[in-house]
N, C-alpha and C positions, 0 to 999 in steps of 0.2 A: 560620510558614512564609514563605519569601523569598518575593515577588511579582518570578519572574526577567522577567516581559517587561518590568516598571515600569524594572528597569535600563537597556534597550537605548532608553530617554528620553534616553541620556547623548548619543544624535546626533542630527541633525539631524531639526528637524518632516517636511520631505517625504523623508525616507531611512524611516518609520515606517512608507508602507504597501508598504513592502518588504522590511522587519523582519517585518512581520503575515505576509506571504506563505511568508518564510520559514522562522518557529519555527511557524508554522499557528496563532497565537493572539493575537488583537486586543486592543487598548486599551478599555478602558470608554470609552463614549460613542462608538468608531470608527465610522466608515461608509462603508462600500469605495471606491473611486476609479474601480471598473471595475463592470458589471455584464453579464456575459455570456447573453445569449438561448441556447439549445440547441443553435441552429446556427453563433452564434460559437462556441463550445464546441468544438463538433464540429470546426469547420473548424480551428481552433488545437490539437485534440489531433493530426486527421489531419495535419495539416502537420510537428507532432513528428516522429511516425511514418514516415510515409513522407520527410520531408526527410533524417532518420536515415538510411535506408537507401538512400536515393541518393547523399549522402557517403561514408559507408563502402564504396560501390558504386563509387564512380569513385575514391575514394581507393586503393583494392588495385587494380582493375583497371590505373589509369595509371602509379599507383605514382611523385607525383610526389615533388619535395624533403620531405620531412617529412609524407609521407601517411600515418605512424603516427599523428601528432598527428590528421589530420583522421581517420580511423578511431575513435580515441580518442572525439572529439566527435559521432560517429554513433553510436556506439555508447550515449553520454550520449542523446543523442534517443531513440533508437529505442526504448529499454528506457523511457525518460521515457513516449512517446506510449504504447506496446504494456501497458505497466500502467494507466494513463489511462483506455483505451479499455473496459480488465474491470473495473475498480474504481472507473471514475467512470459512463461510459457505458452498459455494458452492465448496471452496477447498478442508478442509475437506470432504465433501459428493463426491467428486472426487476420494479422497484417501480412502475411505469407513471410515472414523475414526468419522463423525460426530454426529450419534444419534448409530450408529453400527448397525443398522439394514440396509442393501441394498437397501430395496424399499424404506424404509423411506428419506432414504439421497440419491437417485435418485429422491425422488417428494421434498425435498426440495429444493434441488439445479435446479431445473425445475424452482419454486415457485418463488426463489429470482433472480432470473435470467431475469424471467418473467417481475418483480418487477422493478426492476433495467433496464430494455432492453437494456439486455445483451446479448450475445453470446448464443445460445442453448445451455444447459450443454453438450450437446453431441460432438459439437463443441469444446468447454470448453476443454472435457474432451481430444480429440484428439490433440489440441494444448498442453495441459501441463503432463497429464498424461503417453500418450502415446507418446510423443515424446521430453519434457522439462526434463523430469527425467529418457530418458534413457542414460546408460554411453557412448555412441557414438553420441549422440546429444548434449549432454550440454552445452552449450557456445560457441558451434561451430559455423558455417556459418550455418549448417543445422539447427539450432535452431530455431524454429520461434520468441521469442524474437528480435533475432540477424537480423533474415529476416525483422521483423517490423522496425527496426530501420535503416537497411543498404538502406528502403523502401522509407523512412523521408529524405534519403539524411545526414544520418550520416555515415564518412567515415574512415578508419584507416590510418595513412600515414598524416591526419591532425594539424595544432596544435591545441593545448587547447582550445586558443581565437577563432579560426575559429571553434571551434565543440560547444561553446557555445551562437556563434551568430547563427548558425544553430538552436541551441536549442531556440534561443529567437524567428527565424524566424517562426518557426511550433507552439512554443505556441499562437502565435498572426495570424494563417494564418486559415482563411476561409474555406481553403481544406481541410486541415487535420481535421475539427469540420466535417465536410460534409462529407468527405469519412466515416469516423468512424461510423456516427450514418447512413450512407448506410448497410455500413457490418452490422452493428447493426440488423438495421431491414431485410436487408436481409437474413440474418442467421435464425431469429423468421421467417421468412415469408418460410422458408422450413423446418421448426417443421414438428412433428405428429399432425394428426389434436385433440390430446388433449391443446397441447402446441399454435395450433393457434387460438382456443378457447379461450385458459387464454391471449393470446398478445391480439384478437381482442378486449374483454371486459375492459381490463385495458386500452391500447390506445384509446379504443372508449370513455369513461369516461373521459380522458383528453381533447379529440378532443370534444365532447361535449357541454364543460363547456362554448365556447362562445355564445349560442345559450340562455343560459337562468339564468346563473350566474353572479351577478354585477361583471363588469367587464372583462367578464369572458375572454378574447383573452387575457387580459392582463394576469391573473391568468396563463392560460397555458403558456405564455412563460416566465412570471417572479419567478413561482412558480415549473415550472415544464422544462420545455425544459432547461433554465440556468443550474437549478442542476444536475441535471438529466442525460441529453444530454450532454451538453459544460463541465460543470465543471468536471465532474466526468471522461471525458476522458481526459481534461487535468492530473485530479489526477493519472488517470492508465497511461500515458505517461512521469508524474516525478515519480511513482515509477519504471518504466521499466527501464528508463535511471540510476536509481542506484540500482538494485536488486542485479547485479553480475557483477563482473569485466568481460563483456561480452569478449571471442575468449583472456583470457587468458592463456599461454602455462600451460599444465598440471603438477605436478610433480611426477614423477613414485614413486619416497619413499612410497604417499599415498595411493598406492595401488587398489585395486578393490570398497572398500569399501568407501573408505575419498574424491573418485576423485573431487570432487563439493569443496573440504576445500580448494584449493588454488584460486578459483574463486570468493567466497563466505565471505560476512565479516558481522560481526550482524552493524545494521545502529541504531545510537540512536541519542535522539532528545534533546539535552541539551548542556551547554558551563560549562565552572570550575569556580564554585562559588567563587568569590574573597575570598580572606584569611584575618585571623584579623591581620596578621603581617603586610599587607601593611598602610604606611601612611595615616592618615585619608583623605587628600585630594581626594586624588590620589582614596584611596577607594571608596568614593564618588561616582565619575567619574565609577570606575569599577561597580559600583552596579546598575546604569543608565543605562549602557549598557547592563548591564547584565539581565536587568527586560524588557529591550526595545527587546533584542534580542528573550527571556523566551515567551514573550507573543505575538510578531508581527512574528514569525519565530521558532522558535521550538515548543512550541504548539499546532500553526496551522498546522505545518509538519505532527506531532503524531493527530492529528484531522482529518485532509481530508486528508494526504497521506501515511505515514507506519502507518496503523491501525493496531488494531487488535494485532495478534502473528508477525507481521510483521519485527518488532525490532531483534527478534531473527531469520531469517530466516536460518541463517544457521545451531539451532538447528533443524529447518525442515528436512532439506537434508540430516544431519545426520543420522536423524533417523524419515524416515517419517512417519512412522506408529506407534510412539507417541500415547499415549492417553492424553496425558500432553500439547495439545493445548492448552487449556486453561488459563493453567498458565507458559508459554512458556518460560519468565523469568526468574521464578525460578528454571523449570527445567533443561536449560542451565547452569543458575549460578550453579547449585546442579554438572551439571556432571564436572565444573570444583573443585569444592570444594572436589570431590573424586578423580578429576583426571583423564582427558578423556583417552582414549584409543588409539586415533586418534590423528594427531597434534595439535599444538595448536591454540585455535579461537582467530579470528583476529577480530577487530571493526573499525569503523569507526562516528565520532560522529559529527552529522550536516547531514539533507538532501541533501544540495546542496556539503557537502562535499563527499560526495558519488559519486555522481554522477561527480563530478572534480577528482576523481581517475579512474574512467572508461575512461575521456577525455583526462587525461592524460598516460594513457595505452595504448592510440589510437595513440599517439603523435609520435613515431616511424614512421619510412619509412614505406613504404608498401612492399618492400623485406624484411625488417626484420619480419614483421607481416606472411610472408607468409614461413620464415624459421622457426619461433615459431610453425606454424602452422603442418609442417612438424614432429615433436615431440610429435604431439598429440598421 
């Protein structure tokens, strides 16, 4: 099997831990450049977040020379910061590993939640805490994962092409934007009345803005419902479709501890650098594709959908309670460099290719899916 990050060695030593950032997967012997405490963290996801939506805010409201483009790159933030905040933030503060203090990371994960209009962390935490990570739910039918999808009208027993026209039909469907930011607000709307406090103020502030803000109708849905709303639950619906080889059969070898390792592959966001041996033509040609591919499709993957620790998700699983979120890469690549304990980690490289291993997982009959199932 290619070792594609060893290729992206073809540039320069300090371009490498911006390569690592990028594909989400380090070099043997790497060790990060940066180390962020909970509250750098914090402060650079909010800064995403809300700098996002101050751009796209003064972008549509002024409407100056080429305020689509800066629109464009608010939009880049905002959906950056507002995935961030549920899938780095508020998971962490789920799994108590965020700031390590309990209240602290119960009011932040409230906070970004809030932010985001998102799920009640309470919510949150009963879908993934209490029921995503225990070892009789995982991947299962009982998964809610599994439930959200089987929900969409994705089915086992399918082929591939049928589970991805399915896929193209819910990206592009009116229902599935509408139901989402239903539960959405529905969920806020049965908070504590501290939590309905922080939704009515932040919502009311959006809802607002066309009463006295140039432009302001536009503003809230070009600046804020887009990203916010639409974009961002697309984001959480193409990470969900490749998080885990969903109702995968288990393998007893790995025992009590590893059970998530055969479901579980780290996803990274990169293709193999052409080589200097190939022909100059031909390399051309490779290096076209390869910059076309870099910046309209794996970038934007690691940008608006595996954010964050996200790349290595399966050093998560591992080992959730990690204080090495932060630098999640290296300390994946670290426990292979010593030698895991556990089998060996599996990857998979490309978003959409992820997500085409789960479909084709599915591709089996539906008596075979349900004798695998039998095994668990």
């Amino acid at each position: 099997m290619q070792d594609i990050r060893a290729t992206y060695l073809r540039f320069p030593a300090w371009t490498q831990h911006f390569w690592t950032w990028q594909t989400g997967k380090a070099l043997p012997g790497q060790e990060p450049l940066l180390r962020h405490t909970w509250a750098s963290y914090l402060a650079v996801t909010l800064g995403l977040f809300l700098g996002g939506l101050t751009i796209s805010t003064v972008a549509v409201g002024v409407m100056f020379p080429l305020w689509y483009l800066a629109l464009l790159l608010g939009w880049i933030l905002t959906v950056t910061g507002a995935r961030m905040m549920v899938l780095v933030i508020a998971h962490q503060a789920l799994h108590r590993k965020f700031s390590g203090n309990a209240s602290a990371d119960w009011f932040w994960g409230e906070a970004v939640t809030v932010l985001s209009v998102f799920h009640t962390f309470q919510d949150f935490k009963e879908e993934h805490f209490d029921n995503h990570h225990r070892r009789e739910v995982f991947a299962t039918e009982a998964d809610p994962p599994v439930q959200f999808l089987l929900n969409l009208g994705f089915r086992t027993g399918r082929s591939r092409a049928a589970q991805w026209r399915r896929a193209w039909a819910v990206f592009l469907s009116p229902v599935f934007y509408g139901r989402g930011f239903l539960g959405r607000v529905g969920s806020n709307l049965k908070g504590g009345k501290v939590r309905l406090v922080g939704f009515a103020v932040w919502a009311g502030w959006w809802l607002s803005l066309p009463f006295w803000f140039p432009h302001g109708l536009l503003v809230l849905v070009l600046a804020f419902v887009l990203p916010v709303i639409l974009f961002a639950q697309l984001s959480a619906l193409l990470d969900r479709l490749g998080e885990h080889e969903w109702l995968a059969p288990r393998v007893p070898e790995y025992g009590h501890r590893y059970y998530t390792a055969a479901a579980t592959s780290a996803r990274y966001c990169g293709a193999p650098v052409p080589p200097r041996s190939m022909p100059a033509g031909r390399q051309l040609v490779a290096w076209v594709r390869w910059t076309a591919a870099t910046l309209f499709y794996h970038l934007p993957s690691r940008l608006l959908v595996v954010v964050g620790d996200l790349p290595n998700h399966d050093y998560h699983h591992r080992y959730p309670s990690t204080a090495d979120w932060t630098t999640a890469a290296y300390a994946r690549q670290r426990d292979i460099d010593t030698g895991p304990q556990g089998p060996a980690y599996q990857e998979v490289w490309g978003m959409g290719a992820a997500i085409d291993k789960v479909f084709r997982s599915w591709e089996g009959s539906q008596e075979e899916q349900r004798h695998a199932m039998s095994y668990r």
